[in-house]
C-alpha positions as CSV (number, residue, x, y, z in Angstrom):
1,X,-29.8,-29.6,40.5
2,X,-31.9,-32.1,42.5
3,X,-32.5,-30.1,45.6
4,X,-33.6,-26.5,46.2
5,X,-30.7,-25.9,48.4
6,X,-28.4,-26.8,45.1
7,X,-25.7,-24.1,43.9
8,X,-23.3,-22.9,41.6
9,X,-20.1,-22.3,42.1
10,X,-19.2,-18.6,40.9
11,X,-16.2,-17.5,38.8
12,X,-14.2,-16.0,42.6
13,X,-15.6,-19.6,44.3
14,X,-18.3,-18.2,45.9
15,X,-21.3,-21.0,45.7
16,X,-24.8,-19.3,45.1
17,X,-28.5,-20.9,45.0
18,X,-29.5,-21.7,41.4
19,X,-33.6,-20.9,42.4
20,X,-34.2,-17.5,44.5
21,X,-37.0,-15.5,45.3
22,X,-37.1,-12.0,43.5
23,X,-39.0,-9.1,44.9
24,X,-39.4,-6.9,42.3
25,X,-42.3,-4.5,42.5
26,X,-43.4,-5.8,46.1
27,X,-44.5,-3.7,48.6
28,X,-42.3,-2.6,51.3
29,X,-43.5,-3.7,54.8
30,X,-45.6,-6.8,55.5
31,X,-46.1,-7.7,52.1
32,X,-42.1,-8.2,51.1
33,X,-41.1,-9.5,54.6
34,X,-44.0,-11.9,54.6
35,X,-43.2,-13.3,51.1
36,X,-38.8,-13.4,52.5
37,X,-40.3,-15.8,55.5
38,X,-42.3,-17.5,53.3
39,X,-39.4,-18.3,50.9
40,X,-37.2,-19.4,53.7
41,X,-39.8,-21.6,55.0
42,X,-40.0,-23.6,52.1
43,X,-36.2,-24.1,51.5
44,X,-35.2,-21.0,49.4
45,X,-32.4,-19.8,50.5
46,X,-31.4,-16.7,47.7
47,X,-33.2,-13.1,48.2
48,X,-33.4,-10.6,45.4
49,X,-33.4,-7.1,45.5
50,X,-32.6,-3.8,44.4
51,X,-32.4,0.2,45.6
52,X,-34.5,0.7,43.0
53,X,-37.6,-2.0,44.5
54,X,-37.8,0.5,47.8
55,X,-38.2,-2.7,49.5
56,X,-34.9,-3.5,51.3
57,X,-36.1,-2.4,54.7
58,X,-39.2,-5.0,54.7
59,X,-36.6,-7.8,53.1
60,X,-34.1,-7.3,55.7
61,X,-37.2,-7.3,57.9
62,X,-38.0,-10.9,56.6
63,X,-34.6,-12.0,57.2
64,X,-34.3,-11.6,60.3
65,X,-37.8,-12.9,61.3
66,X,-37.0,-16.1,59.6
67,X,-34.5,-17.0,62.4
68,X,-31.9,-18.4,59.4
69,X,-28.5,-18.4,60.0
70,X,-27.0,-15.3,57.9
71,X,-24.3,-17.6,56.4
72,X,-26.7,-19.7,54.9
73,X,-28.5,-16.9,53.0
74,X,-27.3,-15.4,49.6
75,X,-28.6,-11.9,49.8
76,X,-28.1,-9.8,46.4
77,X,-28.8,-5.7,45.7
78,X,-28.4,-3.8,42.9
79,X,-27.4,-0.3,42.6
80,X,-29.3,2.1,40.8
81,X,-29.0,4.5,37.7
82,X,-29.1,7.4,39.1
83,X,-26.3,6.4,42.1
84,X,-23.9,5.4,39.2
85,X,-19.9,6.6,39.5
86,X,-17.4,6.0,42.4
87,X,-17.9,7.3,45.2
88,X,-21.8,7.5,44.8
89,X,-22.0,3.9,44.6
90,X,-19.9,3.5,47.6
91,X,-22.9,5.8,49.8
92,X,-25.8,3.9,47.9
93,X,-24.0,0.5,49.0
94,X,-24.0,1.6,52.3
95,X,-27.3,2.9,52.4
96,X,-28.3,-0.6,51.2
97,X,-26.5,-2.7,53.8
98,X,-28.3,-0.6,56.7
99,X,-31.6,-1.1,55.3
100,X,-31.4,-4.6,54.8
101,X,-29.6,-4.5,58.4
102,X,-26.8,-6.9,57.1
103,X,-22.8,-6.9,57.8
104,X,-22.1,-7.9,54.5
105,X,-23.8,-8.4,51.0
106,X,-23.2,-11.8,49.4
107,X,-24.0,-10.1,45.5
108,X,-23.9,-6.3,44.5
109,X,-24.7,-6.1,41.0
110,X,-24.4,-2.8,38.6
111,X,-28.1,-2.5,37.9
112,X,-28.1,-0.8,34.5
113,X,-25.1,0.1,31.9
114,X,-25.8,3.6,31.9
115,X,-24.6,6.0,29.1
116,X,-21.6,7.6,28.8
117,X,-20.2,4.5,30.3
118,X,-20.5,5.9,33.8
119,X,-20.7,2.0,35.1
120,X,-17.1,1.8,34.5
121,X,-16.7,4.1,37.6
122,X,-19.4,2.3,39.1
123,X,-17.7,-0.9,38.8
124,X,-14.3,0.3,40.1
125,X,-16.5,1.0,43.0
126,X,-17.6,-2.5,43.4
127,X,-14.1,-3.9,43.1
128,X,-13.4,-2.1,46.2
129,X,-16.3,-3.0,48.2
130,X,-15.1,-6.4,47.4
131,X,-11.7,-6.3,47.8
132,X,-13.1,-4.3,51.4
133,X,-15.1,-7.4,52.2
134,X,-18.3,-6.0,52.1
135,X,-19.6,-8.2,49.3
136,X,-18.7,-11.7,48.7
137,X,-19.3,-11.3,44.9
138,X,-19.9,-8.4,42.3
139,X,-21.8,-9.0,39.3
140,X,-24.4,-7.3,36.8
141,X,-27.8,-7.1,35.2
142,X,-28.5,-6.0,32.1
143,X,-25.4,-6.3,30.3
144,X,-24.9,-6.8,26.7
145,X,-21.8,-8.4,25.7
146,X,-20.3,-4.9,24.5
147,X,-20.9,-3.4,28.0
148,X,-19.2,-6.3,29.0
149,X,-16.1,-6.3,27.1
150,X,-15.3,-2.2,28.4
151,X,-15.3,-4.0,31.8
152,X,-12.9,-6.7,30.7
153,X,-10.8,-3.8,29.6
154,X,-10.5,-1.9,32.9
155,X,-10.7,-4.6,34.8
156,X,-9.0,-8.2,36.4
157,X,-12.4,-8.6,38.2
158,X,-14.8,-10.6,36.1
159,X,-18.3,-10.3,36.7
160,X,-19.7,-13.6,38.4
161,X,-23.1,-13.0,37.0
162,X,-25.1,-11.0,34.6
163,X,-29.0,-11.0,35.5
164,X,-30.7,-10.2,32.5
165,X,-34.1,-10.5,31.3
166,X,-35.0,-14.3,30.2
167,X,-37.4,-16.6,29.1
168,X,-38.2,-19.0,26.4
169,X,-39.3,-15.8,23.9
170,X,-35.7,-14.3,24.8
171,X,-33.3,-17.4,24.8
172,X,-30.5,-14.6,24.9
173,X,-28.5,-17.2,23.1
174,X,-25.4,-15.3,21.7
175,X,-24.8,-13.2,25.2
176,X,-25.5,-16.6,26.7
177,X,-22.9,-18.4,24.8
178,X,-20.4,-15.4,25.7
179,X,-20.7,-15.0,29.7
180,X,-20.3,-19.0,29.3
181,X,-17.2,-18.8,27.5
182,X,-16.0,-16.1,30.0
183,X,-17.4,-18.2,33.1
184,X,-20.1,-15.0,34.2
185,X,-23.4,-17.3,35.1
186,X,-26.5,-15.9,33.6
187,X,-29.3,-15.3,35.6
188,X,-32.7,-14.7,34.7
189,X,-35.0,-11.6,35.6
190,X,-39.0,-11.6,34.4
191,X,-38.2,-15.8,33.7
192,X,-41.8,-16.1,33.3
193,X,-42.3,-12.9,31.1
194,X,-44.3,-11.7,33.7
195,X,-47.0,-14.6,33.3
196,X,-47.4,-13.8,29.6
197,X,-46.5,-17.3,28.8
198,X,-48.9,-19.4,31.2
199,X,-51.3,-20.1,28.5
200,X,-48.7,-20.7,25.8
201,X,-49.8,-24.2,24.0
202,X,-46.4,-25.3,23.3
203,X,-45.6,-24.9,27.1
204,X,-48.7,-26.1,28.1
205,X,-48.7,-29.5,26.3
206,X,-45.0,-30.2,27.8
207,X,-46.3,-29.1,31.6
208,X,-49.2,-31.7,30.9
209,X,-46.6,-34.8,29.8
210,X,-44.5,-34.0,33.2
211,X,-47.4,-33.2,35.0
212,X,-46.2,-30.2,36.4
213,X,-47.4,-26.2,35.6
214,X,-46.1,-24.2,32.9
215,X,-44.2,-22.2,35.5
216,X,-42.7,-24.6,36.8
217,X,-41.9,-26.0,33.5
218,X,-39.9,-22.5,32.4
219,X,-38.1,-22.4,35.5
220,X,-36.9,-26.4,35.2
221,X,-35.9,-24.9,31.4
222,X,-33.6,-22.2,33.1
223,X,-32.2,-24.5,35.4
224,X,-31.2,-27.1,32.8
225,X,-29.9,-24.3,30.7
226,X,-27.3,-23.4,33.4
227,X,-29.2,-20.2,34.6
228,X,-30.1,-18.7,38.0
229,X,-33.6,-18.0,38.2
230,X,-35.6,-15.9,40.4
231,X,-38.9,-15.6,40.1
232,X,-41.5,-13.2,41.7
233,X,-44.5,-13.8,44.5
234,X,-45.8,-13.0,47.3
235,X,-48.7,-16.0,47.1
236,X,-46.8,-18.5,50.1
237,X,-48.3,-21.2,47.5
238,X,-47.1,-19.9,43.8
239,X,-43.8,-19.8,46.0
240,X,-43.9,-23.6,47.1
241,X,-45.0,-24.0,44.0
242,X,-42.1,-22.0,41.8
243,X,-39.5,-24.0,44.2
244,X,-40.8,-27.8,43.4
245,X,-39.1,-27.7,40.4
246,X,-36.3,-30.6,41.5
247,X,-37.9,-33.7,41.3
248,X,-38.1,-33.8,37.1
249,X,-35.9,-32.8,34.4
250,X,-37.0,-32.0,30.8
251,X,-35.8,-34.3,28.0
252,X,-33.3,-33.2,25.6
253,X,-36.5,-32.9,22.7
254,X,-38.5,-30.7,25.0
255,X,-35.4,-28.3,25.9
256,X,-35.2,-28.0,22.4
257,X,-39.0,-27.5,21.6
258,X,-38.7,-24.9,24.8
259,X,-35.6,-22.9,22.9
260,X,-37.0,-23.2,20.0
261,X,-39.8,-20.4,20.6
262,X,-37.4,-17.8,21.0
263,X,-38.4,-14.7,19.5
264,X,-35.9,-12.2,21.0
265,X,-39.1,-10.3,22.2
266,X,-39.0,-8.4,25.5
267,X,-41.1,-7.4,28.1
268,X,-38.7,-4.9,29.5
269,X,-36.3,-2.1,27.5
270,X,-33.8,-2.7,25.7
271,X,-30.3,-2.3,27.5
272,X,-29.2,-0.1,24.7
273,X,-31.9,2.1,24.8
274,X,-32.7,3.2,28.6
275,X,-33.5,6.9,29.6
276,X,-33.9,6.1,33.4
């Protein structure tokens, strides 16, 4: 991890950024496809998105204004709750793809494990999509590692990735440990807890020593931890300054000083507890 244009190679073989820009919450239109270009500029090269975000259009948008190659993107959706099952998920991919104005997807991901264990169907979908090559990879966020285990037992597809929510007050340590042990990368959602750890002494006092930002401190963390991050903006600087986070590494004492804050406190619900 000493270059922004770094990756990790997935569980299928498929090699995907270890920094991305996500675009939760970002307006559709100028605001999204201006942050995309502005990303690209600076050397990211993942995009982050979901049905949900109602900003595929505007990213696709961004895309194609950066004048990138396609192949040297790593473009990732999610689909929703409410498209959940077989052949729904099959329409909302496609619905996706022509937003975004892409051939292919390189990462679908099963947004949330819905009750009644409809993402079962939903990943059966996903298998096909990949096995149709639509999607380079299939993944999913918000997993725990029971959600996880009635895909294993339905399916010879392992997940590549599970994007949860992550930071150093939710180390996820015990679903961390599993997806390693089953080779799914984790990837972190909110990995700055939606800048309600900028202040944080601890954090700050380490940013100081490396003479970087707490930011960029928490995303170093994640990388050195072996997860993806993504982190939000739309400021062209916060971006440049979220990706100039491979010229430094964090000792072994202040990794440990970092996971040692872990709380298991979240910003966002529960995974078990979800009525949307």
């Amino acid at each position: 991890m000493k270059h922004i244009a770094d990756r990790v190679k997935l569980n299928n073989g498929v090699e995907m950024p270890w920094l991305g820009l996500g675009v939760w919450k970002v307006t559709d239109g100028q605001e999204v496809s201006n942050a995309v270009k502005s990303a690209i500029e600076f050397g990211y090269r993942s995009i982050d998105t979901a049905a949900v975000y109602q900003n595929e259009s505007g990213v696709g948008q961004g895309i194609k204004d950066s004048g990138i190659a396609r192949e040297e993107l790593f473009v990732t959706t999610k689909v929703w709750n409410s498209d959940q099952g077989y052949e729904s998920t099959l329409q909302a991919f496609e619905e996706s793809r022509k937003k975004l104005g892409l051939e292919y997807l390189d990462l679908y991901l099963v947004h949330w494990p819905v009750k009644e264990k409809k993402y079962i169907d939903t990943w059966r979908a996903l298998e096909k999509l990949y096995n149709d090559g639509l999607v380079r990879a299939i993944g999913v966020s918000n997993f725990h590692i029971h959600h996880l285990k009635d895909i294993f037992e339905v399916s010879g597809i392992v997940p590549v990735v599970n994007q949860v929510e992550y930071h150093p007050l939710l180390a996820q340590r015990e679903l961390h440990a599993f997806c390693s042990s089953h080779n799914i990368v984790l990837e972190a959602w909110s990995p700055l807890m939606q800048g309600k750890l900028l202040d944080d002494k601890t954090l700050t006092e380490i940013a100081a020593k490396y003479g970087k930002s707490v930011a960029q401190v928490i995303l170093r963390w994640d990388l050195q931890n072996g997860v993806i991050t993504i982190p939000k903006s739309v400021n062209p600087a916060r971006i440049a300054e979220n990706g100039d986070i491979f010229d430094f590494e964090l000792s072994h004492e202040d990794m440990e000083r970092i996971q040692s804050m872990n709380k298991e406190q979240r910003v966002g619900p529960d995974p078990d507890h979800i009525d949307f």
